[in-house]
N, C-alpha and C positions, 0 to 999 in steps of 0.2 A: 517551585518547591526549593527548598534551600538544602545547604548541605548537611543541617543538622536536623531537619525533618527524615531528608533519605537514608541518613545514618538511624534513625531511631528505626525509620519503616523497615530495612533490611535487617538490623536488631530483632524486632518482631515476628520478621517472616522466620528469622534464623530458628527463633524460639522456639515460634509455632512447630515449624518441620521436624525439629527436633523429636519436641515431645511426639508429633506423629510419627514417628520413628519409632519411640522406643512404646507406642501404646501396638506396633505391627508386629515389632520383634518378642512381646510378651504373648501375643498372640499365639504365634508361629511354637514359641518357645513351649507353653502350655499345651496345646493342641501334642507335642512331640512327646510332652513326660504324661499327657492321659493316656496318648496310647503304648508307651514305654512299661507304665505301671498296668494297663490290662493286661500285658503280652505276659510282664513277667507272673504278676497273678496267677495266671493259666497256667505257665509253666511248673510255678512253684506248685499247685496243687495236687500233682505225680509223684509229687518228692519223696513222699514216708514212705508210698508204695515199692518205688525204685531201692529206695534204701533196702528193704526188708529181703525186698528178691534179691539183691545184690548180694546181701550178705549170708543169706542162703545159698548160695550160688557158688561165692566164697569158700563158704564152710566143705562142700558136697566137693568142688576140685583139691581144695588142701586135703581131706580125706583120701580122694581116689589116689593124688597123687603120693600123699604120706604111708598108701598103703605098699608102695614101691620101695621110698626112699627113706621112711620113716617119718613119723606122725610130725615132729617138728621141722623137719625138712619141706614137708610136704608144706608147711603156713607159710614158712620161708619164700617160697617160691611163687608160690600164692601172691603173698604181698607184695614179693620185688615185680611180678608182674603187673598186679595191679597199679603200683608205683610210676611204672615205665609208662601205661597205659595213660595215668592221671596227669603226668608231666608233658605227653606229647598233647592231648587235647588243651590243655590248660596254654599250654604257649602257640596253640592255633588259636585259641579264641582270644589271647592279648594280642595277635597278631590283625586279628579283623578288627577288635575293639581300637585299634589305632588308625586303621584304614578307613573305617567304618565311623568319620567324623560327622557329626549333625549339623544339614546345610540349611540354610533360613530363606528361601532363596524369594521369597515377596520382597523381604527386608534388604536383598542383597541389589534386587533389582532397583528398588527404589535408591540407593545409594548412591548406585551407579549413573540412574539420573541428574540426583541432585548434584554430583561432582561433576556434571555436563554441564547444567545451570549455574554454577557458581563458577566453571572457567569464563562460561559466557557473560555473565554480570561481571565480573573483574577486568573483561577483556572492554567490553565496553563504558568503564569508568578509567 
């Protein structure tokens, strides 16, 4: 075999791997946003109902409390709690959404191979 044959056939294998690379990591990838888009599905379909109780819920505390402090007092307080309540879950859940990275790990393992393979073809050329 000559050097410009070995040169095309490792070319080729390159290629090859490649593209079976990226046909694992579309796999993996998809496989994670069907089940991303059922979960969230699910979830969203509570939504109007939570809404409606929520804001009944609302209404009936700003009441009892506006019956103490007075009727706009009473929203006031209502809201800044709701507020407080919205701010602390919303910066727990950007806090897992950054923790909480999507791992490909077929795709990762096979990387990890091929980087083993290719010190080892480099070391022995």
């Amino acid at each position: 075999m000559t050097v410009g044959e070995a040169i095309k056939q490792v070319s080729e294998s390159t290629s090859t791997l490649l593209s079976r690379h990226l046909e694992l990591f579309r796999a993996e990838l998809r496989a994670d946003a069907v089940k991303l888009g059922r979960d969230a599905g699910t979830g969203l379909s509570g939504l109007p109902f939570l809404m409606v109780g929520f804001a009944l819920l609302n209404a009936a505390l700003a009441f009892a409390v506006g019956s103490e402090l007075g009727l706009g007092w009473g929203f006031f307080v209502v809201g800044l709690l709701d507020c407080a309540i919205g701010a602390m879950v919303s910066l727990a859940a950007l806090r897992r959404l950054r923790a909480d990275q999507p791992t490909f790990p077929a795709t990762s393992d096979e990387l990890r191979r091929d980087r083993a393979w290719l010190s080892s073809l480099r070391q022995s050329i």
